[in-house]
BAGUNU-950704 format. One record per residue (C-alpha): chain; residue in one letter; residue number from 1; x negated, y negated, z negated. Coordinates in nm, 3 decimals. Example, Ala and Ser with C-alpha at 12.3 -4.5 7.8 and 13.67 -1.06 7.14 Angstrom:
REC  ch  aa    i       px       py       pz
REC   A   A    1   -1.230    0.450   -0.780
REC   A   S    2   -1.367    0.106   -0.714
This chain:
REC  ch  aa    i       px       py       pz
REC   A   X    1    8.359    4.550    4.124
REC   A   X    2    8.034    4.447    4.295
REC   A   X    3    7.729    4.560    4.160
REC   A   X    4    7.489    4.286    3.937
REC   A   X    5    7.144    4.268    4.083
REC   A   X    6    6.881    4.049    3.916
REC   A   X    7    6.605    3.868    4.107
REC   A   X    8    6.336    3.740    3.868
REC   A   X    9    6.079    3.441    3.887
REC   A   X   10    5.888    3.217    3.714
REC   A   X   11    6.074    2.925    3.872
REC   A   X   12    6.396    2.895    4.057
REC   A   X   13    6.573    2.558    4.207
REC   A   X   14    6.611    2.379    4.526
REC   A   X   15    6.404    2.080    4.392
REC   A   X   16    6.123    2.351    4.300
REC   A   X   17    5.847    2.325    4.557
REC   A   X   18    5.702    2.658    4.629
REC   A   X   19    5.645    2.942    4.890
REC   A   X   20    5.722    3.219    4.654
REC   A   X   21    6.060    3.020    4.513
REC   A   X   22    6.214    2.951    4.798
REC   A   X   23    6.171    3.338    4.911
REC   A   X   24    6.302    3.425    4.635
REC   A   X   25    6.628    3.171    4.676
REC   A   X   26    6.673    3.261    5.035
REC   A   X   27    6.693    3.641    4.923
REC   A   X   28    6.910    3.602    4.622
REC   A   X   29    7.179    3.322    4.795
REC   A   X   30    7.242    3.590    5.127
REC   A   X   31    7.288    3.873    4.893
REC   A   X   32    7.596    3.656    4.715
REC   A   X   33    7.874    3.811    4.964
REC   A   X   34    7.755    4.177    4.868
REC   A   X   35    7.653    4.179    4.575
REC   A   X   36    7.713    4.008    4.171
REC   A   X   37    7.341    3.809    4.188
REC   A   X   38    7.196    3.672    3.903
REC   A   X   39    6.847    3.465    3.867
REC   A   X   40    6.637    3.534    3.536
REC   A   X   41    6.356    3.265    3.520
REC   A   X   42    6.208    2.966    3.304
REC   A   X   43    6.292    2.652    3.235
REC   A   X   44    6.004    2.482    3.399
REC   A   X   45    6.036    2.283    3.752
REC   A   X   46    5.698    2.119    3.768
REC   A   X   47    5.393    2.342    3.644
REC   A   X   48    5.206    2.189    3.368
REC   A   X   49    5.542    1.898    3.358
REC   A   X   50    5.742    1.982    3.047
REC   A   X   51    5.954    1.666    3.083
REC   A   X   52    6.027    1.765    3.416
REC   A   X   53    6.210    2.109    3.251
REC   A   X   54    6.538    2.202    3.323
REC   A   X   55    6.761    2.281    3.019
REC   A   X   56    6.737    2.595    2.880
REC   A   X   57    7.087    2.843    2.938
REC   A   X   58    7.318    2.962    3.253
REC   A   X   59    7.448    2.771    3.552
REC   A   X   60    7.570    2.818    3.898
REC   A   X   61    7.388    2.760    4.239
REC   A   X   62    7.499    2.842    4.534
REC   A   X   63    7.695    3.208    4.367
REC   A   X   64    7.422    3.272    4.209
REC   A   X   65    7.447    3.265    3.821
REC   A   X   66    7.075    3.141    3.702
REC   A   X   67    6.974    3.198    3.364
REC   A   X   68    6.682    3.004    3.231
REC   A   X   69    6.472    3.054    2.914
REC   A   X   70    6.203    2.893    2.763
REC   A   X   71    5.861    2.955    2.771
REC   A   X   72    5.705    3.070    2.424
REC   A   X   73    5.352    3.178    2.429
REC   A   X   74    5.197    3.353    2.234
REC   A   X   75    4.833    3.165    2.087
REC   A   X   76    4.880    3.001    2.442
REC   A   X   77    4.621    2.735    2.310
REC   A   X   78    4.356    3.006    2.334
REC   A   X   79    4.442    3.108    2.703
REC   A   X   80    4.112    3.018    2.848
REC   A   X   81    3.918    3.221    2.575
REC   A   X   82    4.139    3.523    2.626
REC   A   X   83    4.068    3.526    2.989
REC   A   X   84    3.708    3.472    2.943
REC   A   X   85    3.724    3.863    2.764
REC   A   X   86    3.937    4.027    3.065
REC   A   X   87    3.644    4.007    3.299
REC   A   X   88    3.479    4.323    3.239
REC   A   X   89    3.691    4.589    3.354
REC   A   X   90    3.814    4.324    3.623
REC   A   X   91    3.438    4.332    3.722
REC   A   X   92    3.441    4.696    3.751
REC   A   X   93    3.692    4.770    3.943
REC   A   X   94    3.592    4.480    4.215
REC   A   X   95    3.302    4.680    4.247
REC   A   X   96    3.408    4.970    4.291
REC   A   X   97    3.630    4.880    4.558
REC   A   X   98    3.330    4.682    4.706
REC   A   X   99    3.175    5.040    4.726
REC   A   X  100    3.503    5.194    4.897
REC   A   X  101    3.548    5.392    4.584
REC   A   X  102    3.847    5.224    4.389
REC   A   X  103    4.131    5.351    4.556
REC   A   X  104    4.035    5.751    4.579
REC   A   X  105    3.949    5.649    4.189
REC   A   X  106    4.267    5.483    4.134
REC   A   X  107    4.457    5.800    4.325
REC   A   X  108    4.394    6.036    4.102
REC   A   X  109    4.306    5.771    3.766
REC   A   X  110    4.608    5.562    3.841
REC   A   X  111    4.623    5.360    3.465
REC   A   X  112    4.282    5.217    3.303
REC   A   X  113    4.310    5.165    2.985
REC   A   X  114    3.994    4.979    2.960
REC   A   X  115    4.093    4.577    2.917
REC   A   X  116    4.474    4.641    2.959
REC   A   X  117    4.492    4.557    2.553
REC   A   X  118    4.309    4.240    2.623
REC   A   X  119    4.479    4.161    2.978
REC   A   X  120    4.835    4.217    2.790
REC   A   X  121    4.716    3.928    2.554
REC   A   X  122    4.640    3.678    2.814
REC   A   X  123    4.927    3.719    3.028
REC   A   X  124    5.141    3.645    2.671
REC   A   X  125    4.971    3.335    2.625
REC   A   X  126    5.022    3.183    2.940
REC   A   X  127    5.231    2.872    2.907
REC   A   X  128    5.502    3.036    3.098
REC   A   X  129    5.567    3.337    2.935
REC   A   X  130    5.954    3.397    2.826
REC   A   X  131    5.982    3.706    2.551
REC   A   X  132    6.286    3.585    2.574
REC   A   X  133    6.365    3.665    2.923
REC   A   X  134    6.188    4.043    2.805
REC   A   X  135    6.407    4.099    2.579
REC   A   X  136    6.691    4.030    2.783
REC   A   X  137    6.628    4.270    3.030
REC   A   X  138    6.561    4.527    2.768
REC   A   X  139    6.911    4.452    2.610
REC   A   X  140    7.073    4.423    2.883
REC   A   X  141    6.911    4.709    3.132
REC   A   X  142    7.245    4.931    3.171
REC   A   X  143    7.416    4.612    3.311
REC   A   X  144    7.206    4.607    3.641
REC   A   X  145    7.209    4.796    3.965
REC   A   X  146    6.864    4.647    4.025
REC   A   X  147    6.603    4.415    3.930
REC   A   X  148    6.424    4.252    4.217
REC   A   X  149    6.058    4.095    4.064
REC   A   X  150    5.885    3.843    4.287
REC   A   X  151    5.500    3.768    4.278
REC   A   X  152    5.278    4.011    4.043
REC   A   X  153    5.099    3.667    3.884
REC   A   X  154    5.313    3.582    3.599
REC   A   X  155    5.389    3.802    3.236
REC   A   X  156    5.771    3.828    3.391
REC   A   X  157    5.707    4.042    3.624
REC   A   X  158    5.339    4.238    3.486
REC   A   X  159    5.542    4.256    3.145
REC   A   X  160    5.945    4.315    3.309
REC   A   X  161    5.850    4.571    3.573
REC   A   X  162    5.810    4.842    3.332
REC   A   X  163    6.141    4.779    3.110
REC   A   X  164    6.337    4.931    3.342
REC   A   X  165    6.111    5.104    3.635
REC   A   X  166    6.403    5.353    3.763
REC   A   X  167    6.557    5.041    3.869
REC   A   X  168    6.309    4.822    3.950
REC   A   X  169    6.219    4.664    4.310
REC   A   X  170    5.872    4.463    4.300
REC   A   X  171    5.818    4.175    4.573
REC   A   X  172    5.439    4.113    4.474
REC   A   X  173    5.337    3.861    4.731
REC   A   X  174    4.979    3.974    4.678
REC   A   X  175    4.680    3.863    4.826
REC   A   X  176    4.337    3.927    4.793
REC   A   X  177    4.214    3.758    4.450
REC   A   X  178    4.037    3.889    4.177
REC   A   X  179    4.362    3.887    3.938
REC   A   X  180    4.418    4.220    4.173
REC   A   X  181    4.185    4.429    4.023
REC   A   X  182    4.280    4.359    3.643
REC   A   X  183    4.385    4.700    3.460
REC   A   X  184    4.691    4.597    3.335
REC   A   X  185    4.853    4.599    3.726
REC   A   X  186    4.840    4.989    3.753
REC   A   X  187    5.154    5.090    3.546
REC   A   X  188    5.349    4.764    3.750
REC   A   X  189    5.228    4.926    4.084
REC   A   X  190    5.260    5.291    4.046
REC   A   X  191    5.536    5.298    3.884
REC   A   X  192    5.852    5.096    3.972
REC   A   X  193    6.069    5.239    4.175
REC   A   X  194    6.000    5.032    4.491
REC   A   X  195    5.752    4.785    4.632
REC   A   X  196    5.853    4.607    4.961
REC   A   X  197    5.574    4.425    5.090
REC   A   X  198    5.598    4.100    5.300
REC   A   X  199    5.325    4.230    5.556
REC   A   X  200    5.116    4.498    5.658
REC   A   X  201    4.817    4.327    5.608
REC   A   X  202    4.926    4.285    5.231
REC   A   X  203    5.034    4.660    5.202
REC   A   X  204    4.643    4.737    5.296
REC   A   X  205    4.487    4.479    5.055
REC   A   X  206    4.708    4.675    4.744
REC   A   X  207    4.695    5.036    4.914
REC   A   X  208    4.291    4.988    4.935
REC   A   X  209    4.334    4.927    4.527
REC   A   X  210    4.570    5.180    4.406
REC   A   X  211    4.542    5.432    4.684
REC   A   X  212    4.774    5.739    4.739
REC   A   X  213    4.910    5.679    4.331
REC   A   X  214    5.089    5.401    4.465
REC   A   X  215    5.471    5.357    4.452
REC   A   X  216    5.695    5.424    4.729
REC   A   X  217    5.730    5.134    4.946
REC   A   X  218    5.814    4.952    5.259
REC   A   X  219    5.799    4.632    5.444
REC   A   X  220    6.060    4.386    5.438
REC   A   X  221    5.916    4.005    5.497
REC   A   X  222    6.144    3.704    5.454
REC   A   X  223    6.301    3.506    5.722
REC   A   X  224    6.340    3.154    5.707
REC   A   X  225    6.625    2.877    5.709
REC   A   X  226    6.687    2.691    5.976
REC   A   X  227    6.814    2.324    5.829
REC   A   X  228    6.945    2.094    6.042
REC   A   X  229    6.662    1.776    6.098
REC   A   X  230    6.704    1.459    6.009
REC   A   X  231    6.778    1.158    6.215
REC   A   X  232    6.389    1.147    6.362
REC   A   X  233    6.406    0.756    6.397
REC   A   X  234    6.464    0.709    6.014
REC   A   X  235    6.243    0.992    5.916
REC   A   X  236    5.934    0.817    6.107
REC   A   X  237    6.012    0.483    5.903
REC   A   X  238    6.102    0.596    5.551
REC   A   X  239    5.736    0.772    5.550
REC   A   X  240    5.530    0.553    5.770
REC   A   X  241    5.474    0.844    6.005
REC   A   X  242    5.248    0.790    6.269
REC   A   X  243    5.335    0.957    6.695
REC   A   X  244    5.059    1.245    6.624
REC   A   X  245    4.983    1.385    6.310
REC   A   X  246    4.846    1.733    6.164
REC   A   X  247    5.096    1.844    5.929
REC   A   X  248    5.081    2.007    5.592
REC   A   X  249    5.348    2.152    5.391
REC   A   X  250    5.376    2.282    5.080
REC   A   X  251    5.204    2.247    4.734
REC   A   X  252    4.920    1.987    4.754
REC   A   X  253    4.639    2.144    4.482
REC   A   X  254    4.331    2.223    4.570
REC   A   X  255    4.339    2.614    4.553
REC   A   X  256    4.623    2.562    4.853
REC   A   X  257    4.463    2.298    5.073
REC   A   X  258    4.113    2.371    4.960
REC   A   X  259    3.872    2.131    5.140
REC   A   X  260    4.115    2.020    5.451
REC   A   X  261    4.103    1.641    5.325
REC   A   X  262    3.698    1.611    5.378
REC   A   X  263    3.710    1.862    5.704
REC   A   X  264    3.975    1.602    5.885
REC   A   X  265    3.829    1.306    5.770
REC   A   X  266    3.504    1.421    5.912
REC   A   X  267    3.696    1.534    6.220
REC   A   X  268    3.808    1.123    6.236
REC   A   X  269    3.463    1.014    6.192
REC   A   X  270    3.302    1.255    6.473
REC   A   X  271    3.627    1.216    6.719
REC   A   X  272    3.824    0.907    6.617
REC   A   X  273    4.130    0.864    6.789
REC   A   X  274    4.518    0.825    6.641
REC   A   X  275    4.579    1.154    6.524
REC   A   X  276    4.647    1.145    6.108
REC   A   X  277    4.722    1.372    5.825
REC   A   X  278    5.004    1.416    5.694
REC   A   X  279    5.110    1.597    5.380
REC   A   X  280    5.437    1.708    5.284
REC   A   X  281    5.515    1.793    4.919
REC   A   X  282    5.430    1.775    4.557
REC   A   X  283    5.063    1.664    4.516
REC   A   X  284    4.852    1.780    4.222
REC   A   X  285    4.755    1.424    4.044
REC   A   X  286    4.387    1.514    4.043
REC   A   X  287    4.370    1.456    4.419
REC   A   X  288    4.563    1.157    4.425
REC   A   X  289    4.279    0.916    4.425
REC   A   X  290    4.141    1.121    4.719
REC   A   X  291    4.457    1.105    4.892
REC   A   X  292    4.582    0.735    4.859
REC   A   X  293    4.208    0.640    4.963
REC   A   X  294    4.186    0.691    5.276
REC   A   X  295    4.447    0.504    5.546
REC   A   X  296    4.390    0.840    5.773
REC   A   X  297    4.611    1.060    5.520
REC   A   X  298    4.991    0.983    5.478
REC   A   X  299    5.163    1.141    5.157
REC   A   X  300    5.547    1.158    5.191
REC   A   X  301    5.603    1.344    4.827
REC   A   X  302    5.928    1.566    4.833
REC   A   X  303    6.131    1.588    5.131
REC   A   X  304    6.501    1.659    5.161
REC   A   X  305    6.552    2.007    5.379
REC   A   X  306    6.646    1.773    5.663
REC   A   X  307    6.401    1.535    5.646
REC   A   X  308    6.160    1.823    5.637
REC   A   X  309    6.275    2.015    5.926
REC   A   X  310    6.239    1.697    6.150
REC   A   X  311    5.889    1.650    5.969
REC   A   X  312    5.755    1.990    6.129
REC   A   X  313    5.934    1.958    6.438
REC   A   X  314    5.741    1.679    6.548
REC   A   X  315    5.406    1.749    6.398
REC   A   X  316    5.102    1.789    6.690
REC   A   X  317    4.973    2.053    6.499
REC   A   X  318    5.061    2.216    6.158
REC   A   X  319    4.787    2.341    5.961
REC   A   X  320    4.770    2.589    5.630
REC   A   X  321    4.431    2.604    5.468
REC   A   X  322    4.495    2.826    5.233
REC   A   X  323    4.302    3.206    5.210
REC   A   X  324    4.580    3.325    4.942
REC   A   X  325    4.918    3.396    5.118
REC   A   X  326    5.122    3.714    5.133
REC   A   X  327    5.328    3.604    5.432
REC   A   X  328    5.303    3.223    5.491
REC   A   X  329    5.688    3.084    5.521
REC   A   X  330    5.488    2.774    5.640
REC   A   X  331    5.358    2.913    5.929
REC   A   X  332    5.695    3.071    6.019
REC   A   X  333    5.881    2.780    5.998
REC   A   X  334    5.596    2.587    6.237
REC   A   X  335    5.620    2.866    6.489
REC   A   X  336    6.001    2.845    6.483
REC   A   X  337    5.990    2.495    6.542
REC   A   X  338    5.715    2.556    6.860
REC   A   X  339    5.499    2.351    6.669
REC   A   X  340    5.126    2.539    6.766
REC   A   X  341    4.955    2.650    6.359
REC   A   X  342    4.587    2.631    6.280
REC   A   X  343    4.529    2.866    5.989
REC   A   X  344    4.259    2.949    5.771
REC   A   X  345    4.100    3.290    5.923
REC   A   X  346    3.984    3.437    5.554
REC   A   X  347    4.342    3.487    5.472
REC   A   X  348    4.410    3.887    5.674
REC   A   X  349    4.776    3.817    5.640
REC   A   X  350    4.783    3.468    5.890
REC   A   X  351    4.497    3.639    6.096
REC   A   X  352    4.717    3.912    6.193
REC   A   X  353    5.014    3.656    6.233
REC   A   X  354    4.816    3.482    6.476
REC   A   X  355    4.659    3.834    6.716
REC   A   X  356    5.030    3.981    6.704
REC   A   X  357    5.195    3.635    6.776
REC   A   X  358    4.963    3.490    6.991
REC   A   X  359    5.113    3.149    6.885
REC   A   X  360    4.860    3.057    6.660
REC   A   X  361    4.439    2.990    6.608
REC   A   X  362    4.250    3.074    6.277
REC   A   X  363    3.934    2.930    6.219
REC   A   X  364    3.603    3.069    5.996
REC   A   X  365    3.443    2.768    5.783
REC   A   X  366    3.428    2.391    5.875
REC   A   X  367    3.227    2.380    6.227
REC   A   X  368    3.509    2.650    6.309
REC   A   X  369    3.822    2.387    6.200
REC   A   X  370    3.695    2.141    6.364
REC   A   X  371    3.642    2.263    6.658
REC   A   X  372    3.972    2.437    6.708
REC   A   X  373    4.155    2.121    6.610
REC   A   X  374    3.967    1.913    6.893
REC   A   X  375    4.086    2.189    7.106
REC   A   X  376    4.425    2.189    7.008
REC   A   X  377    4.431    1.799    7.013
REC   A   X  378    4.273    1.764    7.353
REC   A   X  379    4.531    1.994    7.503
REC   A   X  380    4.845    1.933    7.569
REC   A   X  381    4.899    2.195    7.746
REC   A   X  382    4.754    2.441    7.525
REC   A   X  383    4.993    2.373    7.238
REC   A   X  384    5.223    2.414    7.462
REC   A   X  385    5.158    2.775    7.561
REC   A   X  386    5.093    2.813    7.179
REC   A   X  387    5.449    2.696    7.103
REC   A   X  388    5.643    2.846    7.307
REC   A   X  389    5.536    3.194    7.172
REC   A   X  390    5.654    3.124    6.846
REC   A   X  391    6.010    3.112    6.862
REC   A   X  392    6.042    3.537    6.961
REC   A   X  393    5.763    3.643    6.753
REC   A   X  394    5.957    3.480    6.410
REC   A   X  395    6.325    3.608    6.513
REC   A   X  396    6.202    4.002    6.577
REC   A   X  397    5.957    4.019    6.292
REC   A   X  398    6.144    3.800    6.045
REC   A   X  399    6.511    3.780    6.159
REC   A   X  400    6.743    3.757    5.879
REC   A   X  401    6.958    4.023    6.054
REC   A   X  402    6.661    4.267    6.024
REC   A   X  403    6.547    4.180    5.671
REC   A   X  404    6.910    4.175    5.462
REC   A   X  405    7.021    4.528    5.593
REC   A   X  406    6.662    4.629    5.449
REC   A   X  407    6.689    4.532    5.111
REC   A   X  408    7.064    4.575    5.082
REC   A   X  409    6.950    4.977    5.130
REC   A   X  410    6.672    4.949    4.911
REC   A   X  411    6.899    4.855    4.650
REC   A   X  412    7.202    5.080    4.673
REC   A   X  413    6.929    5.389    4.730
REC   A   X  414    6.856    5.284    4.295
């Protein structure tokens, strides 16, 4: 009998756009041939969507058996207000780490208990929180070989990790943000029984927190999946796609693309020439006026696997604005493809993709973006050299022949 390992995460589904979901079904659907997997999450497909929900209960996809529940928070209409009283020991320990003092602090101090009362109350009434899920690991702990928790944001995995710690594997997908420092994090980060980080450059942002009273851990990453593209001919006309085009792909909300929108179109204005935006994925409606204003911007909306591997393929340049990633799958998948990444240089993790990969150029503020994407759009020759170092750097960092042997260890060594 093969042994029944739990991944769990807020969302889960092919139609669920999403860095940390699709890690999350990549890992769980290439563990099916070893392993009895199982997928505890929510019912919700589109954040802040509830028609959009899928129904509540247990399916199959792909061998995996997903069981949903639905969100049930607790005085989730004062959510704001709660947060509003978690800043203080938040505060705190930002500064002390500003000072270099949090993590010798933290190593011998692991667990505040100052705000962990109040931070426990907010992450309940987050419209997403399941105590239904809770209690369902709690019942049924004894069942499991190992639960796998993916990104430390949500009360699933703050709340789950410590039901059954012994057992427990935490994916956090951190990045530097101030939800970091709350109090409430120590007892998920010292004491499960594993923590396999995506990069190094994430395992320093956490270590430089929690210091030497952090758990045991490792890196493992995530590897991508190579789809087969798309007819390119019916691609170009379905979206209007025009010959050159910076690409972006993923989640369209402002905390992800920040201010790329105004930086290109004052790239057009200074530069001109036929070179467009396009963006690839679910857009946040506050941005769609913004969007569907301009005739330099082309919006596609979802894209099937296909249709999005012959998207990236032929993009000029593929660019990811975003300072909060743990790993960037986007820039993976561009680098793959040869297809030369412009990256925001605040984020550590993408900056040390782009020194170790050498395929890849971050830039630092506006003047900085716009002057590497004249460069990279002036020279043809440039994203070539750019491209071609891509391909190696993604299969021996991130092959899925590296990263499966990893965690199949990790969890038979529970």
């Amino acid at each position: 009998m093969k042994k029944k390992v739990a991944f769990v995460i807020i969302r889960y589904g092919a139609e669920v756009n999403g860095g940390a979901e699709a890690h999350c079904r990549m890992l769980a659907e290439r563990l099916v041939p070893y392993y009895d997997v199982e997928v505890l999450t929510t019912t919700v497909r589109v954040f802040g969507s509830p028609a959009e929900d899928y129904p509540e209960g247990v399916s199959t996809d792909h061998g995996v058996t997903v069981r949903r529940f639905r969100p049930e928070p607790v005085e989730g209409d004062r959510h704001k207000r709660i947060e509003k009283r978690c800043r203080t020991a938040r505060r705190i320990r930002r500064y002390l780490d500003r000072l270099h003092l949090l993590g010798a602090i933290s190593s011998f101090r692991p667990e505040w208990r100052l705000g962990a009362g109040k931070e426990r109350r907010y992450f309940e009434s987050q419209r997403e929180h399941t105590p239904a899920m809770l209690r369902f690991i709690e019942e049924h702990r004894e069942e499991y070989a190992a639960f796998v928790f993916l990104n430390f944001y949500f009360s699933q995995t703050v709340l789950g990790c410590t039901i059954a710690p012994e057992k427990t594997i935490l994916i956090p997908l951190a990045h530097p943000d101030r939800r970091l420092y709350w109090a409430i994090n120590a007892r998920m980060f010292t004491r499960v029984r594993h923590i396999a980080f995506n990069t190094e450059a994430e395992r320093r942002t956490v270590r430089r927190i929690f210091g030497t009273s952090l758990a045991p851990n490792s890196l493992l990453g995530c590897g991508i999946d190579a789809s087969p593209e798309a007819e390119w001919g019916g691609v170009k006309r379905r979206y209007a796609l025009p010959d050159e085009y910076v690409l972006y792909l993923g989640r369209i909300t402002r905390p992800k693309i920040h201010d790329l929108i105004p930086l290109f179109l004052r790239y057009k204005r200074r530069y001109g020439g036929r070179t467009k935006l396009v963006l690839t994925g679910g857009a946040d409606p506050e941005l769609a006026d913004e969007i569907a204003s301009s005739p330099e911007i082309v919006a596609t909306g979802f894209v099937s696997d296909a249709e999005k591997a012959a998207i990236v393929r032929h993009a000029t340049v593929m660019v990811n604005p975003s300072h909060l990633e743990s790993l960037s799958l986007l820039m993976l998948e561009a680098m793959a493809s040869r297809v030369p990444v412009l990256v925001n240089g605040r984020s550590e993790v993408m900056a040390d993709h782009c020194r170790r990969s050498g395929a890849a150029l971050a830039y630092r503020g506006g003047r900085d973006f716009l002057r590497k994407l004249r460069r990279l759009l002036s020279s043809p020759q440039l994203r070539r050299e750019l491209g071609e170092k891509g391909p190696a750097y993604v299969r021996e960092q991130y092959g899925w022949e590296v990263i499966i042997p990893k965690l199949r260890r990790l969890i038979d060594s529970l």
